[in-house]
DRENDO-1510 file (C-alpha; in Angstrom, 1 decimal, always signed):
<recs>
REC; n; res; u; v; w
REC; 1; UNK; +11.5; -22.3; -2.5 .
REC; 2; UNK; +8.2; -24.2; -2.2 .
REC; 3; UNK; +8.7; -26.5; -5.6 .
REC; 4; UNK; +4.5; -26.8; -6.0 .
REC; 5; UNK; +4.5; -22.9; -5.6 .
REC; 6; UNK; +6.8; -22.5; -8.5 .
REC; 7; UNK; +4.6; -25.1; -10.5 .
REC; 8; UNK; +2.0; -23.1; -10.0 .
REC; 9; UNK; +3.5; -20.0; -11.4 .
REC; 10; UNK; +4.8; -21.7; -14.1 .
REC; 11; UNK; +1.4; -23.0; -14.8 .
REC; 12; UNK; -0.5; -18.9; -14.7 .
REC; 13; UNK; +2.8; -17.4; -16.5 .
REC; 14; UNK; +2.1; -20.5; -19.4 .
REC; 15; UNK; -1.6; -19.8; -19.8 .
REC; 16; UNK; -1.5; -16.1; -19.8 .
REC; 17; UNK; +0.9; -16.3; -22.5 .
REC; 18; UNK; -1.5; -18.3; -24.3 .
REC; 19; UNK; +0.5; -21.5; -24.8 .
REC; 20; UNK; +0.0; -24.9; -24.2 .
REC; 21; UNK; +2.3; -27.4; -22.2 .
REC; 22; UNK; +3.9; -28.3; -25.7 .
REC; 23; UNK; +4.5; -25.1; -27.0 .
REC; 24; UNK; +6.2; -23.7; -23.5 .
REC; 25; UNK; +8.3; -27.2; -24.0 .
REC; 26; UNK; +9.4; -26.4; -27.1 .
REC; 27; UNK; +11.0; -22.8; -26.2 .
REC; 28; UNK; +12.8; -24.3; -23.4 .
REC; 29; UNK; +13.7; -28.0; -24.7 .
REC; 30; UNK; +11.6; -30.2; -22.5 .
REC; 31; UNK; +8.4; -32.7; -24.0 .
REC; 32; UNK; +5.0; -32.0; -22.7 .
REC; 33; UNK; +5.1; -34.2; -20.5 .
REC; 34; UNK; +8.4; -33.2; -18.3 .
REC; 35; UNK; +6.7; -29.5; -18.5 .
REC; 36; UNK; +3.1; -31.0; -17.0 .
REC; 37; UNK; +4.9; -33.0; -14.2 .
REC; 38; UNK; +7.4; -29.4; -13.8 .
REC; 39; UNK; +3.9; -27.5; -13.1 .
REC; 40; UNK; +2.3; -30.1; -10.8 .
REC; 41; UNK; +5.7; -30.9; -8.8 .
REC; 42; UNK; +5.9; -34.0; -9.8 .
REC; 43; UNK; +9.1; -33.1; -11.2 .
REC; 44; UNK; +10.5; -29.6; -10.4 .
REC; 45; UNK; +13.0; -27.8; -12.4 .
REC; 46; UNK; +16.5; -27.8; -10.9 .
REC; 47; UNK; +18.8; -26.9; -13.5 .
REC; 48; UNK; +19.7; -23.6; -12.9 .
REC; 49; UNK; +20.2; -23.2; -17.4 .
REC; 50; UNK; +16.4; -24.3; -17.6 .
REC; 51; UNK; +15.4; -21.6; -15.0 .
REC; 52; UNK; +17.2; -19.1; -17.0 .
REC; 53; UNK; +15.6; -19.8; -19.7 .
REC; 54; UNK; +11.9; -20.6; -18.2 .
REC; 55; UNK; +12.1; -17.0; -17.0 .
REC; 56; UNK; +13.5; -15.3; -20.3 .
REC; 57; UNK; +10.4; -16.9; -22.2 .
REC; 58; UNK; +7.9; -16.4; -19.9 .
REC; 59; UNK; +9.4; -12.6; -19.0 .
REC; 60; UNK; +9.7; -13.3; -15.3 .
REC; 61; UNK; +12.4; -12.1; -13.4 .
REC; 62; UNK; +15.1; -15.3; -12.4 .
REC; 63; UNK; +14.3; -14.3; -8.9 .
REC; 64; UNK; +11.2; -15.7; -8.8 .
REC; 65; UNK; +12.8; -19.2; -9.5 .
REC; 66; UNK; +15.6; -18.4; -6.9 .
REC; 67; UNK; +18.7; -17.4; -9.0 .
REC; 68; UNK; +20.3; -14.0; -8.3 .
REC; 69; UNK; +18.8; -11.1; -10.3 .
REC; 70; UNK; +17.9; -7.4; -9.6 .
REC; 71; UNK; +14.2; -6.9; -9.6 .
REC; 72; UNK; +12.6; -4.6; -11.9 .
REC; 73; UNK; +10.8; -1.9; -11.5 .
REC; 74; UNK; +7.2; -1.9; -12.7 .
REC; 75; UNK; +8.4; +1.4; -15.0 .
REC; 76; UNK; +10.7; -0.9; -16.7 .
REC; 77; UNK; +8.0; -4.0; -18.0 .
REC; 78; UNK; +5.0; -1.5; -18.5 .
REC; 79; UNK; +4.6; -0.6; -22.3 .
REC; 80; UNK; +1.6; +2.3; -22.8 .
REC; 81; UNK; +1.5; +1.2; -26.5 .
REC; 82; UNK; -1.1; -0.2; -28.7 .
REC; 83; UNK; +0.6; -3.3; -29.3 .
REC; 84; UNK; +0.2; -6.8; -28.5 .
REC; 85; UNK; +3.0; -8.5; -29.3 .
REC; 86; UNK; +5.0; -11.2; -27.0 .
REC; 87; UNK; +6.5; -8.0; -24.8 .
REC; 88; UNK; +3.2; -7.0; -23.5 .
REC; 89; UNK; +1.5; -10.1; -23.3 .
REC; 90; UNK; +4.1; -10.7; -20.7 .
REC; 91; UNK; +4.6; -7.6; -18.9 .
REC; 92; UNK; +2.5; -7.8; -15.9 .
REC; 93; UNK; +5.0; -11.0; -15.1 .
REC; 94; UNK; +8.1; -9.3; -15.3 .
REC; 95; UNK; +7.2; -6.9; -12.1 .
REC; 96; UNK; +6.7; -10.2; -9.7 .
REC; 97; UNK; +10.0; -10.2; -8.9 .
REC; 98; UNK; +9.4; -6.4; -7.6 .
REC; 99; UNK; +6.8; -7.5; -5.8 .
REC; 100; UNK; +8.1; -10.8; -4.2 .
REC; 101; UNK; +8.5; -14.0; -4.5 .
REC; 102; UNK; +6.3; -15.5; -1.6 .
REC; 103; UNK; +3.3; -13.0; -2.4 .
REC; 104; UNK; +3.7; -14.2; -5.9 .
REC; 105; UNK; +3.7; -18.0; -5.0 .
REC; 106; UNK; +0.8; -17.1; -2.1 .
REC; 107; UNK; -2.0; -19.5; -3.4 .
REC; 108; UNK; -5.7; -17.9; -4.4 .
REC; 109; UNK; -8.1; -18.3; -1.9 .
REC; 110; UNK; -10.9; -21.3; -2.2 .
REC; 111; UNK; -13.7; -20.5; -4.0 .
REC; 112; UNK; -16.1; -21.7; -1.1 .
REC; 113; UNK; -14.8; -18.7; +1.6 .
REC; 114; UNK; -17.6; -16.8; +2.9 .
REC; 115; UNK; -17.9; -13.4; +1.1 .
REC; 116; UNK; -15.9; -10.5; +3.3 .
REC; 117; UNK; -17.7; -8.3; +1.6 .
REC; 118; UNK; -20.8; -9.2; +2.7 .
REC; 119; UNK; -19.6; -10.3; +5.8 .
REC; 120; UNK; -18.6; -6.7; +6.7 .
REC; 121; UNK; -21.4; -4.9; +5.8 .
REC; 122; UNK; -23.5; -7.2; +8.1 .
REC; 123; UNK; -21.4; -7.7; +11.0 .
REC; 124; UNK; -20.6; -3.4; +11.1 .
REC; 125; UNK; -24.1; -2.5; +10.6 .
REC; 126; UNK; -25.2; -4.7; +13.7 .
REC; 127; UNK; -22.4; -3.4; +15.7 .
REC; 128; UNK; -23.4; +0.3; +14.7 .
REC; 129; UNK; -27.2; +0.3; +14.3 .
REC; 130; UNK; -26.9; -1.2; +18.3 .
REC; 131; UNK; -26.0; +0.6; +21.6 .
REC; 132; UNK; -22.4; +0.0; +20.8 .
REC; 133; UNK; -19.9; -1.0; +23.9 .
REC; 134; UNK; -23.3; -1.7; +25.6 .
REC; 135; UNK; -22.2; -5.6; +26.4 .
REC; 136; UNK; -18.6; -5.1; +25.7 .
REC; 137; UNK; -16.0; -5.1; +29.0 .
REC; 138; UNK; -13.7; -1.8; +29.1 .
REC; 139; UNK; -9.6; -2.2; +28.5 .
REC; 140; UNK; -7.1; -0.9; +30.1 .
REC; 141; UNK; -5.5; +1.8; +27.4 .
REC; 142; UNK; -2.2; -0.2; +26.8 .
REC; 143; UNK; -4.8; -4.1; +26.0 .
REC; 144; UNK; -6.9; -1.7; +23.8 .
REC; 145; UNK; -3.9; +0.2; +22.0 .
REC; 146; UNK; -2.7; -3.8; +21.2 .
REC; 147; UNK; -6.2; -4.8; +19.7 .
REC; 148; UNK; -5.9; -1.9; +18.1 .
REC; 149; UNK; -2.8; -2.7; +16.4 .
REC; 150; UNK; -3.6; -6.1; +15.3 .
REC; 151; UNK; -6.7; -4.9; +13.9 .
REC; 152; UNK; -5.0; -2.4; +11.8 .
REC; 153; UNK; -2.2; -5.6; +11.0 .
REC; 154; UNK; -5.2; -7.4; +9.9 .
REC; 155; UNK; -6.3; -4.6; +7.6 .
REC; 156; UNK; -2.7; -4.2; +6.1 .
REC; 157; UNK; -2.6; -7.9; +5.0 .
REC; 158; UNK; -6.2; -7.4; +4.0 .
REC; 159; UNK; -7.6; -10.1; +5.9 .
REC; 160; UNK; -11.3; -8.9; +5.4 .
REC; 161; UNK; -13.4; -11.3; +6.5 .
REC; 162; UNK; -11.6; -12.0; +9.9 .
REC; 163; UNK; -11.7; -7.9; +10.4 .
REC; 164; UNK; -15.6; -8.6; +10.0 .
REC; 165; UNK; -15.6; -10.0; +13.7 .
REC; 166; UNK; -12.5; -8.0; +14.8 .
REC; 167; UNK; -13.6; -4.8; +14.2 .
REC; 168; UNK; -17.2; -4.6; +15.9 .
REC; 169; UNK; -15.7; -6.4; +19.1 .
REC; 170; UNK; -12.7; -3.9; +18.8 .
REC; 171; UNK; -15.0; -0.7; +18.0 .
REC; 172; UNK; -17.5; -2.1; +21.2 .
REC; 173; UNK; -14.5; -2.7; +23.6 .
REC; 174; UNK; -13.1; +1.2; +22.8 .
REC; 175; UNK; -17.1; +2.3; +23.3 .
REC; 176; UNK; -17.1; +0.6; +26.7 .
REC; 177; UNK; -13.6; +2.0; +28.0 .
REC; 178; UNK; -14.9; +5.5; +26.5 .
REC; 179; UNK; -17.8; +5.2; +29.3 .
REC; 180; UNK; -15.9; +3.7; +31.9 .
REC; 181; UNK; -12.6; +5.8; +31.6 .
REC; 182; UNK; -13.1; +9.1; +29.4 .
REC; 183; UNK; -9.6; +10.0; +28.9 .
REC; 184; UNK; -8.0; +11.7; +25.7 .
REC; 185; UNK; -5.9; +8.9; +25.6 .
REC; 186; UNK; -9.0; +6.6; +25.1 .
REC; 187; UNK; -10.8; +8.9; +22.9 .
REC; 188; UNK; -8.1; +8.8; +20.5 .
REC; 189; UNK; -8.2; +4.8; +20.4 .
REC; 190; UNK; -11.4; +4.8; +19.6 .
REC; 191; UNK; -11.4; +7.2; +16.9 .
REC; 192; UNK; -8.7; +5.3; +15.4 .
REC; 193; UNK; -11.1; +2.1; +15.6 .
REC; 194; UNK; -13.7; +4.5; +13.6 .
REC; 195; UNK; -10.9; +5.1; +11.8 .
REC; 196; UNK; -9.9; +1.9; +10.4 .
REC; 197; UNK; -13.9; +0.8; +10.3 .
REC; 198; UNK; -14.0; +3.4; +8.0 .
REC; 199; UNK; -10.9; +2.7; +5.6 .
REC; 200; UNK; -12.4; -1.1; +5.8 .
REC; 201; UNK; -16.1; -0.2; +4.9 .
REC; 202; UNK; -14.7; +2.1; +1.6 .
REC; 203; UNK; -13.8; -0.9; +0.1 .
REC; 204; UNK; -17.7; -2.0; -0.4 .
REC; 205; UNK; -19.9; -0.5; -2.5 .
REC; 206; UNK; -21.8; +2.7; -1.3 .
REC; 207; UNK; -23.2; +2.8; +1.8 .
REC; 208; UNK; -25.0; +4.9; +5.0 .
REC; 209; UNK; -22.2; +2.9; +7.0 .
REC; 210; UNK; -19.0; +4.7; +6.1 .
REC; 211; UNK; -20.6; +8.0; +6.4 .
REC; 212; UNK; -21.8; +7.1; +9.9 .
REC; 213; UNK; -18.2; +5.9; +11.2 .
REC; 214; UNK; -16.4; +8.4; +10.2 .
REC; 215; UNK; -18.7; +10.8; +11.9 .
REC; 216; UNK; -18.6; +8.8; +15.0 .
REC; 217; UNK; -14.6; +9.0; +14.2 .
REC; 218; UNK; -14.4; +13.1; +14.2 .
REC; 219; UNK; -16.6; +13.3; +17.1 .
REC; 220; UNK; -14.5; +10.9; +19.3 .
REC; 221; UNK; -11.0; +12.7; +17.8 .
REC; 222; UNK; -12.3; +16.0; +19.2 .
REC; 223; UNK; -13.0; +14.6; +22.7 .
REC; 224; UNK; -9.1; +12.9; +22.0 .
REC; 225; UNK; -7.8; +17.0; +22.2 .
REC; 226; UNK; -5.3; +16.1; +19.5 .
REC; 227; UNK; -4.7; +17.4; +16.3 .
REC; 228; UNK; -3.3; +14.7; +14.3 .
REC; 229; UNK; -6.1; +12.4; +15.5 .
REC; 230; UNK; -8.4; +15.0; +14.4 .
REC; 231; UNK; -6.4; +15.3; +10.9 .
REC; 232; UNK; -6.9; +11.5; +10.5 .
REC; 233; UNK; -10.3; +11.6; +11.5 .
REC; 234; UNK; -11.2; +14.6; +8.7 .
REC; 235; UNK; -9.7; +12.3; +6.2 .
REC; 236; UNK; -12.1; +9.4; +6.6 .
REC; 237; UNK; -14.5; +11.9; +6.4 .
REC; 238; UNK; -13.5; +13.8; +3.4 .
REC; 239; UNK; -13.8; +10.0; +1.7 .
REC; 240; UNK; -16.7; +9.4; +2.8 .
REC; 241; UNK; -18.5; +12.7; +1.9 .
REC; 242; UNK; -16.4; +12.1; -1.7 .
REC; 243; UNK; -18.3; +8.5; -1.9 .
REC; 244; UNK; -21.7; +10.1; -1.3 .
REC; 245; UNK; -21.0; +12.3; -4.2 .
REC; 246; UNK; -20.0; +15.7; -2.0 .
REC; 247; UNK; -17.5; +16.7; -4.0 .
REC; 248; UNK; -16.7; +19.8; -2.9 .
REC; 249; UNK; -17.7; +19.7; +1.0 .
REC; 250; UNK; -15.0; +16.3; +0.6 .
REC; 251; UNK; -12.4; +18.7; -0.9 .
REC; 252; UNK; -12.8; +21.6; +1.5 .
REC; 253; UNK; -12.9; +18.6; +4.5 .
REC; 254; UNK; -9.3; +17.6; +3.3 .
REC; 255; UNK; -8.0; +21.1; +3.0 .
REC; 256; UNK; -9.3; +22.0; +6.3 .
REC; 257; UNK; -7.6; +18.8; +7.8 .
REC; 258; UNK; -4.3; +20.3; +6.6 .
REC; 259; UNK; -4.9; +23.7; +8.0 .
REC; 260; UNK; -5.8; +23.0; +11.0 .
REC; 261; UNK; -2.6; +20.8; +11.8 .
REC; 262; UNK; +0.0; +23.1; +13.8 .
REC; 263; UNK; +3.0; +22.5; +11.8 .
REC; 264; UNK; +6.5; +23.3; +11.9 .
REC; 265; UNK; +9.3; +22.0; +11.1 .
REC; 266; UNK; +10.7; +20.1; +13.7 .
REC; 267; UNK; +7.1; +17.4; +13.3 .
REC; 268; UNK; +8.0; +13.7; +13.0 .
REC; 269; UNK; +8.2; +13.1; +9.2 .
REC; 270; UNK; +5.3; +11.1; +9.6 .
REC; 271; UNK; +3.0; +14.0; +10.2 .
REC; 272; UNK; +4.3; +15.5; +6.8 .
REC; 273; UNK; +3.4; +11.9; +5.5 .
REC; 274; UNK; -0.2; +12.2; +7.1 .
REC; 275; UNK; -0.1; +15.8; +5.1 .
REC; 276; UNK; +1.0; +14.3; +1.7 .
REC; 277; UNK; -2.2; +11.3; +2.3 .
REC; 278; UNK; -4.5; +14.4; +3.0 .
REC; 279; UNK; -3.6; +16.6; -0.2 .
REC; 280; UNK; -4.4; +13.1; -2.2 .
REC; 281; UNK; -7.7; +13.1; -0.8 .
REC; 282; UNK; -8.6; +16.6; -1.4 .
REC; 283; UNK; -7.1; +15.8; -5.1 .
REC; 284; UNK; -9.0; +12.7; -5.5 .
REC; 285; UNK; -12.1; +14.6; -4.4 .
REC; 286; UNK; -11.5; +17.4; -7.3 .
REC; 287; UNK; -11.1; +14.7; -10.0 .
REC; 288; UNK; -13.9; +13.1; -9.0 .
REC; 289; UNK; -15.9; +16.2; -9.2 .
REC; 290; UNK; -14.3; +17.1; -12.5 .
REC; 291; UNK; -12.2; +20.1; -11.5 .
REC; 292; UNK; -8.8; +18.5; -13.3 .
REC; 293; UNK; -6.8; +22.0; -12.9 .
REC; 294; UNK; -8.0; +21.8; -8.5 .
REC; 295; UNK; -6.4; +17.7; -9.3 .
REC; 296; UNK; -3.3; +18.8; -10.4 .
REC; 297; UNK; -2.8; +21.3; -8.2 .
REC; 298; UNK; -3.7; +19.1; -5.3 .
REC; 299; UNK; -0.9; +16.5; -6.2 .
REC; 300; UNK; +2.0; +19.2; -6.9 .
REC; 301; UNK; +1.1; +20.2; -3.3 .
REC; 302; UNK; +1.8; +16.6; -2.1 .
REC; 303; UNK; +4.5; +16.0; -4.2 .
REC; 304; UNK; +6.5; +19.2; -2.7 .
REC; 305; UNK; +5.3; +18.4; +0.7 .
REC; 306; UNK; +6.8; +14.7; +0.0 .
REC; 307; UNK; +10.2; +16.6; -1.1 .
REC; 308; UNK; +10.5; +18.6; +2.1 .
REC; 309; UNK; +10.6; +15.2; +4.2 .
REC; 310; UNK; +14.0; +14.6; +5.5 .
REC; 311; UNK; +13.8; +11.5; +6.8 .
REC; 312; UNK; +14.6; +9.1; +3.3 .
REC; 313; UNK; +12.1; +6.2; +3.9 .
REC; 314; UNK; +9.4; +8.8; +4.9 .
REC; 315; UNK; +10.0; +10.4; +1.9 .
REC; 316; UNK; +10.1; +7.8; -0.3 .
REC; 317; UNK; +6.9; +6.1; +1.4 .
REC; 318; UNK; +4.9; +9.3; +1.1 .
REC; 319; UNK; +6.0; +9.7; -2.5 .
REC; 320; UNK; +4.8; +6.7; -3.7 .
REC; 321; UNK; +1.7; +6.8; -1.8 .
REC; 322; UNK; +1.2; +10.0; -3.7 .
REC; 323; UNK; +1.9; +8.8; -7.5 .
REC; 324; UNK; +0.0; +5.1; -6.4 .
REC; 325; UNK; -2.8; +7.5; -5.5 .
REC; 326; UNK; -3.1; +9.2; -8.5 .
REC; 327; UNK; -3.4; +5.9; -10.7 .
REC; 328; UNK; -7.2; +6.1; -9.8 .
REC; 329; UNK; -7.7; +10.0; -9.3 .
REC; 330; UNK; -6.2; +10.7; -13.1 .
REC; 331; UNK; -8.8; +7.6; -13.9 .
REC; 332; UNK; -11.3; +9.4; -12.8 .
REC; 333; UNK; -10.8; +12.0; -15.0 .
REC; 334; UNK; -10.8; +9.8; -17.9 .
REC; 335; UNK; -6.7; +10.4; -18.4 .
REC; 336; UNK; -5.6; +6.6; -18.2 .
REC; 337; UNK; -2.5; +8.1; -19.7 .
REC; 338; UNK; -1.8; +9.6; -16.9 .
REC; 339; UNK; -2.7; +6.8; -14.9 .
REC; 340; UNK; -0.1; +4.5; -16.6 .
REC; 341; UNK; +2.7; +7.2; -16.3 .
REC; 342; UNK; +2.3; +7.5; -12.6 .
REC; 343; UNK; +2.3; +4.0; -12.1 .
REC; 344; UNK; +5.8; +3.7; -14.3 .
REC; 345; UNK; +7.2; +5.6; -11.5 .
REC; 346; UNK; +6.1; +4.0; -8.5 .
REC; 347; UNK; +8.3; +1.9; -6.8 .
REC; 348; UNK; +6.9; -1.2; -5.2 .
REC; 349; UNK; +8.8; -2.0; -2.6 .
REC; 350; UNK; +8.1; +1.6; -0.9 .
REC; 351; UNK; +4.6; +0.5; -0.8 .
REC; 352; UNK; +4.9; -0.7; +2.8 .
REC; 353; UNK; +2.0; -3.4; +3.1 .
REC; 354; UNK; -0.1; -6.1; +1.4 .
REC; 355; UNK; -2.9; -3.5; +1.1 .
REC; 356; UNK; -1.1; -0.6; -0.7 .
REC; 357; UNK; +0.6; -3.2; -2.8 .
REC; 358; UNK; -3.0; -4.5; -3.3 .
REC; 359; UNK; -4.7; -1.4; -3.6 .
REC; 360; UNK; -2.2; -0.1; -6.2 .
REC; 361; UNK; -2.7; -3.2; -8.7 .
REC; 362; UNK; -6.0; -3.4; -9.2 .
REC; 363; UNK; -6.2; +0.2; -10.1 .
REC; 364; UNK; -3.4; -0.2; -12.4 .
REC; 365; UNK; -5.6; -3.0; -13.6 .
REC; 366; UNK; -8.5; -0.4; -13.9 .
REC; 367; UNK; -6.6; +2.1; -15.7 .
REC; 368; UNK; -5.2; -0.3; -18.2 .
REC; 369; UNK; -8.8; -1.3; -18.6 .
REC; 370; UNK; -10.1; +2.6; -19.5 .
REC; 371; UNK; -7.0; +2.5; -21.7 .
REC; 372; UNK; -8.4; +0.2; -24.1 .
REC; 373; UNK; -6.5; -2.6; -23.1 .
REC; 374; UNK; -8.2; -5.6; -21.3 .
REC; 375; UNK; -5.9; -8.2; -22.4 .
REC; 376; UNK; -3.5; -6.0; -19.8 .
REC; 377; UNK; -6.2; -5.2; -17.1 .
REC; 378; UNK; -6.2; -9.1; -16.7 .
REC; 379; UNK; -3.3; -10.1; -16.3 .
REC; 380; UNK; -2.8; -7.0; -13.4 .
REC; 381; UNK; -5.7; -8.1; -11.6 .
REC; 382; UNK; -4.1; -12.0; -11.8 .
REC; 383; UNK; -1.2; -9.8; -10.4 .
REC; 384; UNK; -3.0; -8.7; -7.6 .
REC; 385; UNK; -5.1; -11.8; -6.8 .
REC; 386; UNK; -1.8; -13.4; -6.4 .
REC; 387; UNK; -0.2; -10.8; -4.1 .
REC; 388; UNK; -3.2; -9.7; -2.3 .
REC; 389; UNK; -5.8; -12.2; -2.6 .
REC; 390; UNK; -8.3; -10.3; +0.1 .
REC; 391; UNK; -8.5; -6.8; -1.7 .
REC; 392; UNK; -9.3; -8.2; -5.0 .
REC; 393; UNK; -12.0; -10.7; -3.7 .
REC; 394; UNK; -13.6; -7.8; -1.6 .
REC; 395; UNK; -12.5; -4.2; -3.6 .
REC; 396; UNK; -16.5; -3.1; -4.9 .
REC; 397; UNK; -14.3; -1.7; -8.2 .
REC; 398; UNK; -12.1; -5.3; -8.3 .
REC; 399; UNK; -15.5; -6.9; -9.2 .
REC; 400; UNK; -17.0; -4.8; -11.5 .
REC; 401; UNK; -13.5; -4.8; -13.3 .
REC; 402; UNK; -13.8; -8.7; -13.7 .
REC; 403; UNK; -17.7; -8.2; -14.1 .
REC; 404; UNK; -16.4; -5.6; -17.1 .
REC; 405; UNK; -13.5; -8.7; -18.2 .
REC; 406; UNK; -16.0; -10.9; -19.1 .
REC; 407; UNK; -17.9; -8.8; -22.0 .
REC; 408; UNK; -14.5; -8.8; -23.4 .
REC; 409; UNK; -15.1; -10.4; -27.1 .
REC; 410; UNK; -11.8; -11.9; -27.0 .
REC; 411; UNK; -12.6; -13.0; -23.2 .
REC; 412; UNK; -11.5; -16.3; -24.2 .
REC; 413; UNK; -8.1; -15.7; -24.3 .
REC; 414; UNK; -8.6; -15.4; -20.1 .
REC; 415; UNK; -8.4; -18.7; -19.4 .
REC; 416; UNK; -8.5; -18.1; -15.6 .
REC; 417; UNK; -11.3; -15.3; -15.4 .
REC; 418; UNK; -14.3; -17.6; -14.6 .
REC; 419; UNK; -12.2; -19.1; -11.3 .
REC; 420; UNK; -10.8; -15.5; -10.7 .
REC; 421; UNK; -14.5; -14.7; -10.5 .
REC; 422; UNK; -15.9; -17.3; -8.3 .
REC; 423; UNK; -12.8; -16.8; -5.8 .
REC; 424; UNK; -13.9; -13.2; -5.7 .
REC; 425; UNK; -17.7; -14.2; -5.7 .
REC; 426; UNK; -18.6; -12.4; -9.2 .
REC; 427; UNK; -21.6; -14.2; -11.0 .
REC; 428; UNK; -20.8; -14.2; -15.0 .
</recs>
């Protein structure tokens, strides 16, 4: 274990308790001093007693100092209450061991990085306001299908502002292999290029752009003759009619996605996966729009697709995606209740990327917000900044959240918010 990485946590777990080096020395024995040259590395912590009881105080799991511990669940540290007493100001540090140790040691990015955001939103206009693959060279199907894949790897590990020059070059060389070799095979790659544009642009704030790619998307996913291309394509659309405020043409999009799949028992359980993604984004559209008895019937539908899964990490993938997925639809119905109790049951580690993982913070973050408790929605979005740096300093809701963090009265008591904010380029 990196001993400056553990500094550093030791340092963010210290100040979000709201101590000082002294008073951290005093609960575990050490001066002031042997705790400041602990945080820098000057002088790590090897004493495996001392780690015990580093972690006890500051309501970390041991694993995160290297000793052998089961990691919690996030159901086990959340507390719903109205309380803030030492248990909750801790809480959001007892689930890094869930999480893992390296995403948790992962250092912020520098405050000087260009802004994805605004880095996306220039470099996919250009590429779709111009005659797109018009000087790009066409790919064989197998060179595409691998750009393809590290484009999508780039999106998992939500490396934005690199996916702002991937993803026009990527969408260009599928529009140039399109003309040159109009196969299904090709069709379908470059619907799932829309695709992923699409996903990417969802993360700005509201935009002609998304709407516009996942057309483009559904058009190509037709000429593709395949129906789980076309499924995937209807569900960028659905979220992109949602985001315009189409409710209810984004619901019946979804549903219509589902219906249209031919499906039978013997699909790959991932197709029932892609089925359980699509009744969240019919459910999310209903929320949205209001309709909470449509929300709740759109989530038992995934949740007993989910069950019917045989395969056990298929199942427990699409379940999770499911409850994680929820977090924000119940927010939107003003039920942050409901929020927290669906993220007490999700289980981290069947959130399969940095994205999800991402993704599924900083709404928990949002719904402790809505809750009423923004001491809580900090420390979740530190949470996420430290495990997915890229989604919180590009996620549209991310900055409004630490936007919102800093009318806090109390705001004070965040000592890293400011530097949170200029990492995910938020003027205070």
């Amino acid at each position: 274990m990196q001993q400056a990485g553990m500094g550093h946590l030791i340092r963010q777990a210290r100040r979000a308790m709201g101590w000082t080096q002294d008073e951290l020395g005093r609960r575990i024995g050490y001066t002031k001093t042997r705790v400041s040259r602990a945080e820098t590395g000057a002088q790590p912590i090897r004493d495996v007693t001392v780690l015990r009881r580093l972690a006890e105080v500051l309501g970390v799991s041991p694993s995160m100092f290297g000793l052998a511990d089961e990691s919690p669940t996030l159901a086990s540290n959340l507390d719903i209450g109205t309380s803030e007493g030492p248990v909750d100001r801790r809480a959001f540090l007892g689930v890094a061991g869930a999480v893992g140790v390296s995403a948790a040691f992962a250092p912020p990015a520098a405050a000087d990085e260009p802004d994805p955001a605004a880095l996306l939103e220039k470099r996919l206009s250009a590429c779709l306001f111009n005659t797109t693959g018009a000087s790009a060279t066409p790919m064989p199907v197998g060179e595409l299908r691998a750009r393809l894949g590290r484009a999508q790897a780039g999106y998992n590990a939500c490396r934005y502002a690199w996916l702002s020059d991937e993803l026009p070059r990527l969408i260009s060389a599928a529009d140039a292999s399109m003309a040159a070799t109009p196969t299904a095979a090709t069709a379908a790659l470059s619907s799932a290029s829309y695709q992923l544009a699409a996903h990417t642009l969802a993360k700005l704030l509201v935009s002609g752009l998304q709407p516009m790619t996942a057309d483009r998307a559904v058009h190509r996913a037709y000429q593709a003759d395949d129906p789980l291309v076309l499924a995937q394509a209807r569900r960028v659309l659905s979220t992109a009619a949602r985001r315009i405020g189409d409710y209810e043409q984004a619901e019946r999009v979804g549903i219509r996605a589902i219906e249209d799949l031919p499906l039978t028992q013997q699909n790959h359980p991932a197709t029932w996966r892609h089925v359980v993604e699509l009744w969240c984004v019919a459910g999310y559209a209903a929320a949205i729009g209001g309709d909470r008895d449509r929300f709740i019937e759109c989530y038992r539908e995934a949740a007993a697709v989910a069950a019917q899964i045989s395969d056990h990490h298929q199942q427990c993938m699409a379940r999770d995606y499911a409850l994680a997925h929820q977090i924000s639809s119940a927010s939107k119905l003003g039920d942050s209740a409901t929020a927290l109790e669906a993220a007490r049951q999700v289980h981290l580690d069947a959130l399969p990327t940095t994205e999800r993982k991402g993704r599924y913070l900083v709404d928990l973050a949002l719904a402790w917000q809505q809750h009423g408790h923004d001491r809580h929605a900090y420390r979740a979005i530190l949470l996420a900044e430290y495990h997915a740096p890229g989604e919180v300093h590009t996620r549209s809701s991310a900055r409004r959240l630490i936007r919102a963090l800093a009318t806090f009265p109390r705001h004070s008591r965040m000592p890293e918010l400011a530097e949170l904010a200029r990492r995910a380029h938020v003027t205070l």
